[in-house]
N, C-alpha and C positions, 0 to 999 in steps of 0.2 A: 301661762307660758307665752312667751313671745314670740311673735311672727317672722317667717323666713329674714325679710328686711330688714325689721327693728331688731333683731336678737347680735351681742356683742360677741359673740362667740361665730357670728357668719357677718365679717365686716363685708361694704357693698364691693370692694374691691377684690375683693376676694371672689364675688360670686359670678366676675367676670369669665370664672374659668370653670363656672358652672358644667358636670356630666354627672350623670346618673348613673345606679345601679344596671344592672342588664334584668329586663325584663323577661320569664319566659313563657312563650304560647303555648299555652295547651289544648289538648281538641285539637278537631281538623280545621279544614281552611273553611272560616265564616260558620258552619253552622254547627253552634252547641260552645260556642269559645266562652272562656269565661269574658264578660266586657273590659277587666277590669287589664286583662289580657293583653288589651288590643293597643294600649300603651306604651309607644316606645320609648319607657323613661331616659332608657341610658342614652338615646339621642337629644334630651333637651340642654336649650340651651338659654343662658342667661340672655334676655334682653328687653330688659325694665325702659318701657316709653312713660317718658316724663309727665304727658298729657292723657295715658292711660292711667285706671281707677278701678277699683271692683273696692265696693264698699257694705258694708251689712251693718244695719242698728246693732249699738252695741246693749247688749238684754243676756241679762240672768233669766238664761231656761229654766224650766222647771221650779217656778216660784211656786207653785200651790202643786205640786210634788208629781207635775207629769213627767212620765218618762220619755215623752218625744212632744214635740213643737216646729211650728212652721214659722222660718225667717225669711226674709224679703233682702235679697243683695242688687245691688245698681252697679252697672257697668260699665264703661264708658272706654271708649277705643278709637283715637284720632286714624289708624286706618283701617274699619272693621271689615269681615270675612267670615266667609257661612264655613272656613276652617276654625273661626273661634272657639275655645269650648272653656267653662268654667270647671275648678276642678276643688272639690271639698277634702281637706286636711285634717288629719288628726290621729295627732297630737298638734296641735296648730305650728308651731316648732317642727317642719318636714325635712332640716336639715336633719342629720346624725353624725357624730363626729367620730362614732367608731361602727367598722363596716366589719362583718365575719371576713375573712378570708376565702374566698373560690378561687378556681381555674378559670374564672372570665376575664376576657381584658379587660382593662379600663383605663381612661387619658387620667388628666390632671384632677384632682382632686381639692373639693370635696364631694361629696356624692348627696345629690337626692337618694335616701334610701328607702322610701316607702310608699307604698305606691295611694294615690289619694282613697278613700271610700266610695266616693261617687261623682258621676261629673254629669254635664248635661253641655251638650252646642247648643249655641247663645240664640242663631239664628233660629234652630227648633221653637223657642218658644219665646221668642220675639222677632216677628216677621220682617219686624224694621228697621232692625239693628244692623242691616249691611249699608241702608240707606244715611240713617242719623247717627251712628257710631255709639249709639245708647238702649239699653235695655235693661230690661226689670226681670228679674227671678226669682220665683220661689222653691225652696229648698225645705226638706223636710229632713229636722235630723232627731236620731231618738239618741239619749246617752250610752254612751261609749265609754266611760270612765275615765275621759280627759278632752279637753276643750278642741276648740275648733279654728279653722281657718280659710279664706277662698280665696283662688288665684285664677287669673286670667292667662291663657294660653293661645298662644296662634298657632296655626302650621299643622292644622290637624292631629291625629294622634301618632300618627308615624313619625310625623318630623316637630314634636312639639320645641317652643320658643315662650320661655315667661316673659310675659308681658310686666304684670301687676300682680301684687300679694296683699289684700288685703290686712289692714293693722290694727284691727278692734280686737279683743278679747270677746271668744263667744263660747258659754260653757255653763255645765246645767249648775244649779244650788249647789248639790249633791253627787259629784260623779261617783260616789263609793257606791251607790245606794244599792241593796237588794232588788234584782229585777228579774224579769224573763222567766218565772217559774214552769217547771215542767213537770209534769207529774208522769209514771208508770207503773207497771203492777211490779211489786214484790216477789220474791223468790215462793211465797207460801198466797194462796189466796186470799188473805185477809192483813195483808200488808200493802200499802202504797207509799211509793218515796218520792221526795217531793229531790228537784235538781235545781240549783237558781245562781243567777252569778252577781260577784258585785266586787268591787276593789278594796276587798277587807280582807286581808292574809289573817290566818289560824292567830297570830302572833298578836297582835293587834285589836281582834274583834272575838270572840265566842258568837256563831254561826249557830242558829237554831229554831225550829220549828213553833210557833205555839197554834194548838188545835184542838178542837172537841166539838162536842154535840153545839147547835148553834143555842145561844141562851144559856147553856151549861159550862163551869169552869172548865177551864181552858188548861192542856196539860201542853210539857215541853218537852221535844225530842230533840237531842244534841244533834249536828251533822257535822260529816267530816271534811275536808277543804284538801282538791286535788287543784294544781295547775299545769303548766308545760314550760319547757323553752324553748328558744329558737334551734337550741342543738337537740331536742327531741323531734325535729322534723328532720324528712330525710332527703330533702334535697330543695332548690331553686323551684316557681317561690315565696314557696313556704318558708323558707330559709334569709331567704333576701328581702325584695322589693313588696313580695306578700305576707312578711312579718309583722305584726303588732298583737304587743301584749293581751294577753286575753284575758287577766285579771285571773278572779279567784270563782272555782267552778266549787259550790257545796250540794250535796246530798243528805238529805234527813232521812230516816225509816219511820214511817209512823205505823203499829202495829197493832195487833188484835182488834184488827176495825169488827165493828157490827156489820153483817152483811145488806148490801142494798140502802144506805142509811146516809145523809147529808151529814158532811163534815164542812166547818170552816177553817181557817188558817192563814196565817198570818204569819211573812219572813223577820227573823229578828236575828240582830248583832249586836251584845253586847259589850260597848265597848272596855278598853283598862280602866278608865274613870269611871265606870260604873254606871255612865247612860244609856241608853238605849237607840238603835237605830230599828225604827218599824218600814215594812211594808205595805199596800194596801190590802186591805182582808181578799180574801179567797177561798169558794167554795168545791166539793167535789164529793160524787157521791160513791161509796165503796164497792166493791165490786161483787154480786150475788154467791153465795155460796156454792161450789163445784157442782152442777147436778141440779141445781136448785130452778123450779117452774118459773119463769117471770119473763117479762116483754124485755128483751136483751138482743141492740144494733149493733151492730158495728160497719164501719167506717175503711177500707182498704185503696191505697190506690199507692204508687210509686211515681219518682222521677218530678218533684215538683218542683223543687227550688224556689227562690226566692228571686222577688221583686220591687221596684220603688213606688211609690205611691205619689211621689214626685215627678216620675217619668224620668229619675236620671236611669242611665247605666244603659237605655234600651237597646238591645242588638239580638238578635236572632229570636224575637219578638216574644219572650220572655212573659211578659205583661199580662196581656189577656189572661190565660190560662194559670198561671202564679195565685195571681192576685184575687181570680173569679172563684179558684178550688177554695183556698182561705175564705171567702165571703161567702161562699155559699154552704159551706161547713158551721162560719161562723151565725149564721143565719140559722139555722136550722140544729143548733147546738142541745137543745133540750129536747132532740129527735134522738142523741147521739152518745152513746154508751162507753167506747171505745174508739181507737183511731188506731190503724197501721201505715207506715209510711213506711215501705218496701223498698228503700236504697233509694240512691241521689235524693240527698236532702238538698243542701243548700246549691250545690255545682260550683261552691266555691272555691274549688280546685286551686288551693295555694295561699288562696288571697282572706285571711283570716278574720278579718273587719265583718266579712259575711254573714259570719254564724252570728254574731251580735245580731246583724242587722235581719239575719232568718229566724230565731226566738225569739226578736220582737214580733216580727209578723205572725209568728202561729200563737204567739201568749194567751189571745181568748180564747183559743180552741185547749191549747197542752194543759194550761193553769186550771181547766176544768175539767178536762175528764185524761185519760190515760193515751199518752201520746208514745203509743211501740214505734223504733224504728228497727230496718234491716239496715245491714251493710251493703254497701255498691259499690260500682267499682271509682264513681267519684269519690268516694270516701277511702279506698284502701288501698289500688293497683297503684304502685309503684315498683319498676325492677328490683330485684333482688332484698327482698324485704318479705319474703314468705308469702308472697301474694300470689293465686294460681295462674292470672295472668299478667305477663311481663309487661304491662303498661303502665305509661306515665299519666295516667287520668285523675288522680288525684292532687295532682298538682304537690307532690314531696308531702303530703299530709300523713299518707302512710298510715290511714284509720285513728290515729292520735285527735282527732278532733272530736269525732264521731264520738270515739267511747268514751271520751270527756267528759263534752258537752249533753250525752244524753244516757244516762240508765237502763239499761237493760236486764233481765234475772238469769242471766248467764255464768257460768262457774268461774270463768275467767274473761275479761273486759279484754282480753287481744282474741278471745278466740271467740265471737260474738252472735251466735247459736244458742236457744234456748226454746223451751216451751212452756205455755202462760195457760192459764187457765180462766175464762170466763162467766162461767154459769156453768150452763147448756153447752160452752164451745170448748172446745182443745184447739191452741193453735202453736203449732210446732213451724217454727223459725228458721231457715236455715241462711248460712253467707256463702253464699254464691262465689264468692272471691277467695276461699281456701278451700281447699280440696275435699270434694263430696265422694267422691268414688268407694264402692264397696271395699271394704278394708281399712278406709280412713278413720280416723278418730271423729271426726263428724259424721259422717256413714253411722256408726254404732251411735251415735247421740241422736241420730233423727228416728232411725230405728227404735229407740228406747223410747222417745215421744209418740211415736204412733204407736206402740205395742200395749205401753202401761196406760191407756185412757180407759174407763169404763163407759163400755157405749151404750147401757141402760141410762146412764145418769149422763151423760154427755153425748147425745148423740151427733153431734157435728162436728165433724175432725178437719181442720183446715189444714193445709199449707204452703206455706209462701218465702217464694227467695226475690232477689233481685234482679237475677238474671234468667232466660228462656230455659229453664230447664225441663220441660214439657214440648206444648206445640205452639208457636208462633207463624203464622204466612207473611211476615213482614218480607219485603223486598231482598232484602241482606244475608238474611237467613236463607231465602229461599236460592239465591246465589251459591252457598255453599251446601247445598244441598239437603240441608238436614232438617229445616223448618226447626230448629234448635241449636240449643247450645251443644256443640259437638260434648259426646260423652255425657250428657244431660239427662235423657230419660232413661239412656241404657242401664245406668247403676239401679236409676231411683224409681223406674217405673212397675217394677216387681214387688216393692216395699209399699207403694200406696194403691196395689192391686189385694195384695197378701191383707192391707189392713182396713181398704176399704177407703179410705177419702175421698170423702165428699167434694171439694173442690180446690183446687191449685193454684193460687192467683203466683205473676211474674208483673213485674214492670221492666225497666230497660230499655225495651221495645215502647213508642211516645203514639199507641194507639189505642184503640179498644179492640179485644176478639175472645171473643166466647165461642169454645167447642163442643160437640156432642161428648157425652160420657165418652170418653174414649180407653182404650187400651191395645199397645203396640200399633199405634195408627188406625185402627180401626174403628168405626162405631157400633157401640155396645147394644146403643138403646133410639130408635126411629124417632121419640118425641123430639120436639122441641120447645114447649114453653110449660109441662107439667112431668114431674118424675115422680114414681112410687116403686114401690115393692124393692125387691132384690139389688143391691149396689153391684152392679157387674163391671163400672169402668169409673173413671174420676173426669173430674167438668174442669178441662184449662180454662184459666181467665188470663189474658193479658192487662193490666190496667196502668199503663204506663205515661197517661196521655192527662198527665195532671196539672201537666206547667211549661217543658220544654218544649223546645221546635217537635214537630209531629214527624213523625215514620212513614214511609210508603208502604203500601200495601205490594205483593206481587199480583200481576194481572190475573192472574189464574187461582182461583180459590181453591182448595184443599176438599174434600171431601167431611174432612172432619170439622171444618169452620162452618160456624152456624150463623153468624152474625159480628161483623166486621164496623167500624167506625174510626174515620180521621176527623176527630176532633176531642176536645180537652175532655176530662169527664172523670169521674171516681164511683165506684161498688159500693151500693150499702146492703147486710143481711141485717133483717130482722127475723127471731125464731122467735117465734109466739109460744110456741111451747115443745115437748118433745118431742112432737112426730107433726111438725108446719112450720117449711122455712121459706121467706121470702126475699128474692135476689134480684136487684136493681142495680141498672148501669145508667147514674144522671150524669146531664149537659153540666160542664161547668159554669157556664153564659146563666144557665135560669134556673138548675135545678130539678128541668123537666125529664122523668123518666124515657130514659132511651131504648132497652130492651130489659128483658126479666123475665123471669122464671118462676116456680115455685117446686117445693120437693116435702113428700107426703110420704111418710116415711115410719114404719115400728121396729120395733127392739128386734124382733124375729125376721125380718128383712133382713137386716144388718149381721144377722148370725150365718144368714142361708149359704150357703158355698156357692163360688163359682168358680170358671176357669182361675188357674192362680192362686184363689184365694182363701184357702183351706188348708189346714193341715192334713196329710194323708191317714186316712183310718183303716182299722180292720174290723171286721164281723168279731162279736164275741161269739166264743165256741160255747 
C-alpha cells in the first residue's frame, strides 16, 4: 500500500487542507491515559518541509517466518525540537477516504482517521537531534496484517504539524499468517482451546488445529472464525481514530485430553487451492484431573497491560512493571501451571492496534499454559450498554474486544462469569462490571460455583473479580469510606463465609495487600504467616500492581491489613498436595519473594462450622 504522499487518491494539494478525526481522552488527567490518547489528531496539520526526511530500509519482514523485527528509520529536520515525535502507521496508507458519521465537528476535509500504533520523541532517544537536526531510531514492529509507515511530526502532541511521511514500503512476507496463540481451559476439564488470529476469513482459509502426543500422529480440530466492526463498538475511539481492523479471531476445542500429559500443536489454514499455511509448533501440558494429587501453581495478578519494548508509547510509566511481570513469568514458565489475569488486560481503551500488540507480548507465556482472563472495567464500562458502572473507561469497546480476542468457559461470552476447574483448585470467576448483587443472575452463578465444588477432592476454593469487592486500604476507597467497592462484600461476603473460601484475590487497586482471614471486618484468626484447622474467615488479596501507575496506600492501616506493598508484583499458589498450600507475593523487578504464607489444611477442617458457615441443624429425637 502506498504512503500518505505517494498515494493518488490523497494528491499533495489536497493535503494542504489536512485535519483529523477528533480524538478522544480517556482516564483522568495524566495518570493511567491511554498514550495513544494523548494525540491530538484532529488538530494536525499538513506541513511537509522540503528539507525534512524520515527514512526506513526498505526490508521484507519476516523472511524466515518471525513474527516481529526491529528497523532502523533516519530523520532529518532542517528545524528540529525536543517537540519532535516520530509516529508509526498502519495501514501505511493513514489517509481514509470514508469517515463513519458523528456528532463532532470537523473543518475541511480529508481526515487523518486513524490514530498511529506507536510513536516515540526523537529527542528521547537521540540526545543530539535538537542540535544536528538528525537522528537514528529503532522501532520494533511485530505483524499486524498489513504494512507499515513513519512520519515525522512537530508541535508536540497537542498541536501536531507533518513534517515528513516516509515512502518505502515496510511489511512482513506474510501479513495473513497464524499468530498470537492463546490457549484456556475448556468448559469440561479435559478440554483446552486454543484462540489465534490471522487475516484469513472462514471464506478463504479452513482455520484449524493440528495436535497430539509429541512423536505421535497428529489429529485435527476444526475452529471457528468470529470478527467485529467498527459498528459493533459503542462509541468514539473505538469507533474513530481508534479503529483498525482486527482481522480474523479463531478458536479450536481440542478434547478428551490425557490428564497432566504434554501436547503439541501447530496453527493451520487451509487454503481454496489446497495449500497449506503453518504455524510454528506449540507445546502445552493438559490440565490434572478434578481432585487429582499432583504439584499444581498457578499464577494470579490484574491490571497489567501492555508495553513497547522499543520504549515507544511511554507515559504514565507503563514499562517497568508491563514488561518485568511478562519476563519474569516468562522466565520462570516451567514453574507455571496456570495464569489469571483478573481485568485490565491491555488498557487499550479504544485504541485497538493494542491487543495485537498485547498477545504478542504475553505469546510465551498464553501459547504455553492456560491464560484465564476476568473482565475490568477497561474492558467493559461504557454508559448505557449494561455496564454496572456508567463509565467511559473502556474507551467505546464495550467488552467486544475482550470476549473476542480471548476464551473463556462461560455460558455466554457477553455475560463473562465462569468457574474452571484445576486439579486440587476451583476457581469461581466473577465480572465485576455487571451486576453481582443478591438476586442477580450472576449472584446465583457464583453461588452455584462455590456450592457444587467437592472439598475432599478439591480443597481450594478460590475467588477472583476485577474490582475491590472485599477489603482494600488504598487511598480512594478509604475516602469513600468503605475500604471497597460500595455494595461489594455486603452481597458476597456471606456466600464465601457459608462456603468457606480460601482466598479472594481483586486487582483494580495497582498495589499489593494481604489481609488476615477476615469476616465482616474483623479478624478471624491472630496468625499471620501459617493457617490450619477450621476456615472461620477468607484471606483478601489485592494484586493489582502488575503493570500500571501504582495506588496510594491511606496513612492509617486497617486492622485487618497484614501486609501492604507499592510496588509491581503478581501471587503465585502452589498446592503440593491436599492438605499444603503455598502463597507467594513476588517483585516484578527479580522475582524475589515478597511476603507468604502457607495453609495446612484436612477435609474435616473444612466441614467443622462456624459462625455463618453452616446450615442450621436439629438433634435427632
Amino acid at each position: 500500500m502506498e504512503s500518505l504522499v505517494s498515494s493518488p487518491r490523497f494528491p499533495l494539494v489536497v493535503l494542504l487542507w489536512l485535519v483529523c478525526c477528533v480524538a478522544v481522552h480517556v482516564g483522568g488527567h495524566g495518570v493511567g491515559e491511554q498514550p495513544l490518547s494523548k494525540i491530538a489528531i484532529h488538530r494536525a496539520l499538513y506541513a511537509i518541509q522540503p528539507n525534512a526526511s524520515i527514512k526506513a530500509e526498505t526490508v521484507l519482514l519476516g523472511s524466515k517466518e518471525e513474527d516481529s523485527q526491529w528497523i532502523n528509520v533516519q530523520v532529518e529536520s532542517p528545524v528540529p525540537s525536543e517537540d519532535d515525535w516520530v509516529a508509526v502507521f498502519s495501514p501505511a496508507n493513514f489517509n481514509s477516504s470514508t469517515y463513519p458519521s458523528d456528532d463532532e465537528p470537523k473543518e475541511q476535509a480529508p481526515y487523518i482517521c486513524s490514530a498511529p500504533i506507536k510513536y516515540k520523541f526523537v529527542n528521547d532517544f537521540s540526545a543530539e537531534y535538537t542540535k544536528t537536526g538528525k537522528a537514528s531510531l529503532n522501532f520494533r514492529l511485530i505483524n499486524q496484517r498489513s504494512d507499515f509507515s513513519f512520519a515525522l511530526f512537530s508541535g508536540g502532541l497537542s498541536n501536531p504539524k507533518l513534517l515528513a511521511v516516509s515512502n518505502t514500503i515496510i511489511a512482513f512476507a506474510n501479513p495473513k499468517a497464524p499468530l498470537y496463540p492463546r490457549l484456556s481451559q475448556g468448559k469440561s476439564w479435559n478440554e483446552m482451546t486454543v484462540t489465534w488470529t490471522s487475516g484469513y476469513n472462514a471464506t478463504e482459509a479452513v482455520p484449524f488445529v493440528a495436535w497430539g502426543l509429541k512423536g505421535e500422529p497428529q489429529s485435527q480440530s476444526s475452529a471457528g472464525t468470529l470478527t467485529f466492526s467498527r459498528n459493533s463498538m459503542c462509541a468514539p475511539p473505538a469507533q474513530t481514530v481508534g479503529w483498525r481492523d482486527p482481522g480474523f479471531i479463531h478458536t479450536s476445542f481440542l478434547k478428551e485430553l490425557w490428564p497432566n500429559t504434554l501436547y503439541t500443536y501447530k496453527l493451520g489454514h487451509r487454503l481454496i487451492n489446497g495449500s497449506y499455511i503453518w504455524s510454528k509448533s506449540y507445546y502445552f501440558k493438559s490440565s490434572p484431573y478434578p481432585g487429582q494429587d499432583s504439584l499444581q501453581r498457578v499464577v494470579i495478578f490484574g491490571d497489567m497491560g501492555k508495553a513497547e519494548r522499543d520504549g515507544s508509547n511511554e507515559y504514565s510509566n507503563y514499562q517497568p512493571g508491563s514488561l518485568n511481570t511478562t519476563d519474569q513469568l516468562i522466565k520462570d514458565l516451567e514453574n507455571v501451571d496456570i495464569v489469571f489475569h483478573i481485568g485490565d488486560i491491555t488498557y487499550a481503551n479504544g485504541y485497538i492496534s493494542q491487543w495485537d500488540q498485547f498477545t504478542s507480548q504475553v505469546e510465551p507465556i498464553a501459547s504455553t499454559v492456560p491464560y484465564m482472563i476476568a473482565s475490568g472495567n477497561h474492558e467493559r464500562d461504557w454508559p448505557n450498554t449494561g455496564s454496572f458502572y456508567n463509565k467511559t473507561d473502556s474507551g467505546g469497546e464495550c467488552g467486544v474486544l475482550a470476549s473476542t480476542m480471548f476464551y473463556v468457559p462461560a455460558e455466554n461470552r457477553a455475560k463473562p462469569w465462569y468457574s474452571t476447574d484445576y486439579g486440587m483448585f476451583r476457581f469461581c470467576i466473577a465480572d465485576s462490571e455487571q451486576d453481582w448483587r443478591e438476586g442477580s443472575e450472576q449472584y446465583r452463578s457464583i453461588e452455584n460455583c462455590l456450592a457444587s465444588v467437592d472439598r475432599q477432592k478439591q480443597p481450594w476454593l478460590i475467588f477472583a473479580a476485577h474490582r475491590v469487592l472485599g477489603y482494600s486500604s488504598d487511598y480512594y476507597y478509604a475516602l469513600e469510606g468503605s475500604f471497597a467497592e460500595p455494595m461489594g462484600r455486603e452481597s458476597l461476603q456471606r456466600l464465601w463465609q457459608r462456603y468457606k473460601v480460601d482466598i479472594a484475590f481483586y486487582g483494580h487497586v495497582h498495589n499489593y495487600e494481604r489481609t488476615c482471614p477476615v469476616y465482616e471486618s474483623q479478624c478471624v484468626n491472630a496468625e499471620r504467616s501459617h493457617y490450619s484447622g477450621t476456615v472461620e474467615g477468607t484471606i483478601h488479596v489485592v494484586v493489582g500492581g502488575a503493570g500500571c501507575h501504582l495506588s496510594k496506600f491511606t496513612q492509617e492501616t486497617p486492622k485487618w491489613s497484614l501486609y501492604r506493598d507499592y510496588d509491581y508484583g503478581f501471587v503465585k499458589l502452589t498446592a503440593f498436595n491436599h492438605s499444603s498450600l503455598l502463597f507467594e507475593y513476588k517483585k516484578s523487578r527479580d522475582g524475589n519473594v515478597s511476603d507468604s504464607f502457607t495453609i495446612a489444611r484436612e477435609y474435616k477442617d473444612v466441614l467443622a462450622c462456624v459462625h455463618d458457615g453452616c446450615e442450621a441443624t436439629t438433634s435427632a429425637s
